[in-house]
C-alpha positions as CSV (number, residue, x, y, z in Angstrom):
1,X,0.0,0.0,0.0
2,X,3.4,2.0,0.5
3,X,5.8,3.2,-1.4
4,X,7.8,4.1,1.5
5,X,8.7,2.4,4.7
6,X,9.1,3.7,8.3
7,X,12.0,2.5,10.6
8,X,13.3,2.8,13.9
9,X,16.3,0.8,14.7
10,X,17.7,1.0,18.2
11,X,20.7,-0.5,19.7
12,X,20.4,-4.2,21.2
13,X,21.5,-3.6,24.5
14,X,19.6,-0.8,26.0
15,X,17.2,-1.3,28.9
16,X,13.8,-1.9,27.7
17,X,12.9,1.9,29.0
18,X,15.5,3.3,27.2
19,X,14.2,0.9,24.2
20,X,11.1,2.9,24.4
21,X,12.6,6.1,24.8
22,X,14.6,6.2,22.0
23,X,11.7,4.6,19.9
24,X,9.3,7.1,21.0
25,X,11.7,10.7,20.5
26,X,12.8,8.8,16.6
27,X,9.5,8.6,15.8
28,X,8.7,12.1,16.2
29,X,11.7,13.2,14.5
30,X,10.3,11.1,11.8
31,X,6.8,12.8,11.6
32,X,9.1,16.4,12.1
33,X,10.6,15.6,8.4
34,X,7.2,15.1,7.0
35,X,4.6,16.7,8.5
36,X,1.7,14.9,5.6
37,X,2.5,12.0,7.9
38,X,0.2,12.8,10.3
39,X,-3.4,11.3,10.1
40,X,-7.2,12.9,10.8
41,X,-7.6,12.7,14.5
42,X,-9.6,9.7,16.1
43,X,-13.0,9.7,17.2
44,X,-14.6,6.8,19.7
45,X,-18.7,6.1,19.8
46,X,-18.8,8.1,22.7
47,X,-17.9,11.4,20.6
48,X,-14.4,11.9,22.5
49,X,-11.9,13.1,20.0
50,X,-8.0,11.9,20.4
51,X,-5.4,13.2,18.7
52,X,-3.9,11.8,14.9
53,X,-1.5,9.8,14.4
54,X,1.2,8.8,11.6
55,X,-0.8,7.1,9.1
56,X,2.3,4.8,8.1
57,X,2.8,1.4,9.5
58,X,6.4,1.5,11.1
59,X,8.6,-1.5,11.8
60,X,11.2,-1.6,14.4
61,X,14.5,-3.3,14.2
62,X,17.6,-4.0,17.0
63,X,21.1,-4.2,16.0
64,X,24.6,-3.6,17.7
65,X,26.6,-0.5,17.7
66,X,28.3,-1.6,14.8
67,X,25.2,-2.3,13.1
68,X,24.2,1.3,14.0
69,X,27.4,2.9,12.6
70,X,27.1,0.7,9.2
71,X,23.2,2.1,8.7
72,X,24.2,5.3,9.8
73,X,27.0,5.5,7.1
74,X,24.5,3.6,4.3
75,X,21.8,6.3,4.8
76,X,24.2,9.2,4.9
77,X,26.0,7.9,1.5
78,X,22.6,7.8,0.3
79,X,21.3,11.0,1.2
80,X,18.5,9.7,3.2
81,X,17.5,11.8,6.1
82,X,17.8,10.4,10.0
83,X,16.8,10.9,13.1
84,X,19.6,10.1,15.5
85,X,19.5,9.6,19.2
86,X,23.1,9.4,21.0
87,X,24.1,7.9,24.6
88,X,24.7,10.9,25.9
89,X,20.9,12.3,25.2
90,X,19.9,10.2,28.3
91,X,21.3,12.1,30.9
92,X,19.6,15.5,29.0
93,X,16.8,17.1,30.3
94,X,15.5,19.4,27.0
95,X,15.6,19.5,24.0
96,X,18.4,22.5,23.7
97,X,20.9,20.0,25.5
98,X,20.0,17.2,23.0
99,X,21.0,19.2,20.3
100,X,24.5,20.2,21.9
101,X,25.1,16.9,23.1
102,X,25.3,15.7,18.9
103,X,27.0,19.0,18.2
104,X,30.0,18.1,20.5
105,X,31.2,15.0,18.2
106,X,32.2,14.8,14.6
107,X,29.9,12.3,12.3
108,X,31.9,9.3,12.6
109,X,32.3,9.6,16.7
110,X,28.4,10.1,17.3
111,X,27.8,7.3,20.1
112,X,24.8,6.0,18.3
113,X,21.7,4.3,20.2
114,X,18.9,5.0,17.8
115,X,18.1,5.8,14.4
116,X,15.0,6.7,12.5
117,X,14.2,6.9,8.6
118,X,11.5,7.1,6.0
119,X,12.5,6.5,2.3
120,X,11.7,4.3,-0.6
121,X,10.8,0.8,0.8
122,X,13.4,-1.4,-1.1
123,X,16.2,2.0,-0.4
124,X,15.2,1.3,3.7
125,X,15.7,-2.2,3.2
126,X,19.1,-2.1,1.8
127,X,19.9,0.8,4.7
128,X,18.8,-1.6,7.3
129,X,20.4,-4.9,6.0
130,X,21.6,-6.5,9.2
131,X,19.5,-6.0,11.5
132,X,16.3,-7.7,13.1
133,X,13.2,-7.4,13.9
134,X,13.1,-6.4,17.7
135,X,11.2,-9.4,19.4
């Protein structure tokens, strides 16, 4: 039904929370690239409205920190756009100290937990060759 394909790939030995986390801040970074993402808000029997959500199936996928570096480096020479989420963004508080936390290291150095893309299906398959489906 999609051309494209939603994935968030976090790094396989995280605590379940941080798991979460990471998922949860990648896939708003995701819907912050492409705002048409977002979906008509929901609407029970009873008449209470909730709010929309991305209208894309997503899949999400564990790998090492090796695996993360090699996606990483696939999406960049491919000029596919990320959402990243490093080690150090879990002792941050906002979102100011997020973004100076991945200032403070060059590309190849970021210390890589999480990662987040939207692209052509068969181009985010290639990116994510490696890893698994998080069980």
């Amino acid at each position: 039904m999609f051309d494209t394909k939603i994935a968030i790939v976090v790094r396989d030995d995280l605590l379940v929370w941080q798991k979460l986390n990471v998922t949860a801040f990648l896939t708003s970074g995701v819907l912050g690239g492409n705002a048409s993402l977002l979906g008509e808000p929901y609407e029970d029997a009873g008449g209470v409205l909730y709010t929309p959500l991305i209208v894309q199936p997503m899949i999400v996928l564990t790998t090492d920190g090796a695996g993360l570096t090699r996606i990483h480096q696939r999406a960049l020479e491919r000029r596919v756009r990320l959402s990243i989420y490093i080690e150090d963004m879990f002792s941050t508080g906002h979102d100011a100290a997020n973004r100076a936390a991945v200032r403070q290291y060059p590309t190849g150095d970021l210390n890589l937990v999480g990662l987040g893309l939207r692209d052509d299906r068969k181009l985010v398959d290639k990116i994510t060759k490696g890893a698994k489906m998080h069980p």
